[in-house]
C-alpha positions in Angstrom: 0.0 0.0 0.0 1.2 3.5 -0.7 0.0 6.2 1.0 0.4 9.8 -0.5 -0.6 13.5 1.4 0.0 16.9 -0.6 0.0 19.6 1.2 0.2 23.6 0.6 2.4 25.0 2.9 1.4 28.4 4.4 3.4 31.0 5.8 1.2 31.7 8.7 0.1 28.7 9.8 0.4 24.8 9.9 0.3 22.8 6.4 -3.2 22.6 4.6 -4.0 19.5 3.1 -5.6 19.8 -0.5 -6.9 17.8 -3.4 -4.6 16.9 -6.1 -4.3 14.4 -9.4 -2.1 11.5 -8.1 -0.8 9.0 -10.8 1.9 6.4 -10.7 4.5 3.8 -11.7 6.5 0.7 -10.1 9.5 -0.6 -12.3 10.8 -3.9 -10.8 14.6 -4.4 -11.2 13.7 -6.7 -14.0 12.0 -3.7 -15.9 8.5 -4.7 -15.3 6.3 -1.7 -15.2 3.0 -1.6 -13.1 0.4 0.9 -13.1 -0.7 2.5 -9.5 -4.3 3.4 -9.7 -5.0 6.0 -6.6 -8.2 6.3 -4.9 -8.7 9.7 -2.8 -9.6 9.6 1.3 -11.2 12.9 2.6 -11.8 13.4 5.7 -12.9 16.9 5.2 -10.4 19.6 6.0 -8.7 17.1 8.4 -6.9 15.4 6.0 -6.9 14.2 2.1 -4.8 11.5 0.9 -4.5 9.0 -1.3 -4.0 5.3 -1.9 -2.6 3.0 -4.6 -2.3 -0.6 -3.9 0.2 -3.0 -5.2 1.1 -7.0 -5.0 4.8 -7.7 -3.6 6.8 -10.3 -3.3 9.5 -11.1 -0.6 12.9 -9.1 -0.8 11.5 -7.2 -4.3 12.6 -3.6 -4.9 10.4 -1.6 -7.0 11.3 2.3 -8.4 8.0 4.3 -8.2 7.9 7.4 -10.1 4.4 9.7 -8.7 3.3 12.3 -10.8 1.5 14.7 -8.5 -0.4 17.8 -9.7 -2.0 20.1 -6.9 -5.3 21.3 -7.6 -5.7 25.0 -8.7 -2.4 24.4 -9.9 -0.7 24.1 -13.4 2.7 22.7 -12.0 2.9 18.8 -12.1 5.5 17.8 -9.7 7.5 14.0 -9.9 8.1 12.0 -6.8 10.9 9.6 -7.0 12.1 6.4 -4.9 13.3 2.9 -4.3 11.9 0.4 -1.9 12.8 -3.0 -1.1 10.4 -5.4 0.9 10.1 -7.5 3.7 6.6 -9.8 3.7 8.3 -12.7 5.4 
């Protein structure tokens, strides 16, 4: 499961979560590419996030690449990492 928050920093005051277009990739060191489809949590101006689910297996290391896009924005940014897992 990966969990993804976006949040709009203000200068005055804590972090305000906001809505944004969340879309994703994990490459598998064998080059296998797998969509993440991400399916939005709000829990009204508490918190918004969003979740993408994906099958692992023992010890595999996947490179996700997020493509995040704020709303009222025009800026797309790109999230990238490496993760290796542990299911045993």
């Amino acid at each position: 499961m990966l969990n993804v928050t976006v949040l709009r920093k203000q200068a005055d005051a804590a972090n305000t979560p906001v809505h944004a277009a969340v879309a994703g990739t994990a490459k598998n060191l064998t080059g296998q590419i797998r969509e993440i489809e991400f399916r939005e949590i709000d829990e009204s101006s508490d918190a918004i996030y969003y979740i993408g689910e994906l099958s692992v297996r023992n010890m595999e290391t996947f490179d996700f690449t997020l493509e995040v896009t704020p709303e009222a924005s025009d800026e797309a940014y790109t999230v990238k990492f490496r993760q290796q897992f542990y299911t045993e």
